[in-house]
C-alpha positions in Angstrom: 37.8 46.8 1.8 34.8 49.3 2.5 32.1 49.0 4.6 29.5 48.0 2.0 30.8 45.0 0.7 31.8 43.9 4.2 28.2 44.2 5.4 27.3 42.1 2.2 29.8 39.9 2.8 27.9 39.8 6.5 24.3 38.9 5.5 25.3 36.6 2.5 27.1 34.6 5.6 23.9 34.8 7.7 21.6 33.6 5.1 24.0 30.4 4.0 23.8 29.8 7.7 20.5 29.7 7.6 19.9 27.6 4.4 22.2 25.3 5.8 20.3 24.7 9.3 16.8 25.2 7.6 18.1 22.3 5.4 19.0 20.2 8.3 15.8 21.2 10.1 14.0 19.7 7.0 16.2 16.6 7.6 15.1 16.0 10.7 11.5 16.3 10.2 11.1 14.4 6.9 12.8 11.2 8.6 10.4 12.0 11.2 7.6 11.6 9.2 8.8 8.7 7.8 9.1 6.9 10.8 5.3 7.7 11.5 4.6 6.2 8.5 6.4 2.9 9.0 4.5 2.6 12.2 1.0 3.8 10.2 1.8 0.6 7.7 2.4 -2.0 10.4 -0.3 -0.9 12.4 -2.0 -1.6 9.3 -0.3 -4.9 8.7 -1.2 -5.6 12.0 -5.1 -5.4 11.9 -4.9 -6.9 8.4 -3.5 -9.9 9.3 -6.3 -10.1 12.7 -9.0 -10.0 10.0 -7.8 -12.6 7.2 -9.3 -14.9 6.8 -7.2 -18.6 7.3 -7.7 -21.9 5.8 -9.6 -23.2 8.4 -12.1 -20.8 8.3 -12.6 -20.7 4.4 -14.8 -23.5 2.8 -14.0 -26.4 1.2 -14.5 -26.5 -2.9 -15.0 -30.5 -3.0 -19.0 -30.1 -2.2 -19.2 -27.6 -4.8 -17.1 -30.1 -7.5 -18.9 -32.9 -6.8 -22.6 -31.1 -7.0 -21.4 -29.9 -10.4 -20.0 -33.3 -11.7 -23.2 -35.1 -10.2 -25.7 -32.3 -12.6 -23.0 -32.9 -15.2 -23.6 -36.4 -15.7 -27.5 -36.2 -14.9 -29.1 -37.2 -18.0 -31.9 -35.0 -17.4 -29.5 -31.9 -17.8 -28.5 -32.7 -21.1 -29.1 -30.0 -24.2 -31.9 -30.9 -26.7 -30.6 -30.4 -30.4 -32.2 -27.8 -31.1 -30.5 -26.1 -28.3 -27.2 -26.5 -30.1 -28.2 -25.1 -33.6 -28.1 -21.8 -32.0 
């Protein structure tokens, strides 16, 4: 074997090498980054959860039904005729 293809043979070997620890580099830091992201979505989940609202807090529909039924059966609400041609 001659000198040339030893030296290819050389930097072919040093460049695998380096695809192979670049790729486990990249391994490394993309698990990284998805562990600041887990944290970034409970934080998230965190102050969302401070600021809903609960059922306690959130008012009662019953007022509102009983306003509408009590204008509902109002006679003094009710559509002339002419109201209904239209």
């Amino acid at each position: 074997m001659g000198p040339i293809p030893m030296v290819i043979s050389g930097v072919v070997s040093l460049v695998m090498y380096s695809l192979v620890i670049l790729g486990i580099y990249k391994v490394f830091q993309i698990g990284t980054d998805v562990n600041e992201i887990r944290d970034l979505l409970r934080d998230i989940k965190r102050n969302t959860q401070d600021l809903s609202p609960t059922a306690s807090h959130l008012p009662s529909a019953v007022p509102l039904a009983q306003a509408l039924k009590a204008y509902e059966d109002d006679p003094a609400h009710e559509p002339e005729p002419a109201d209904l041609d239209r």
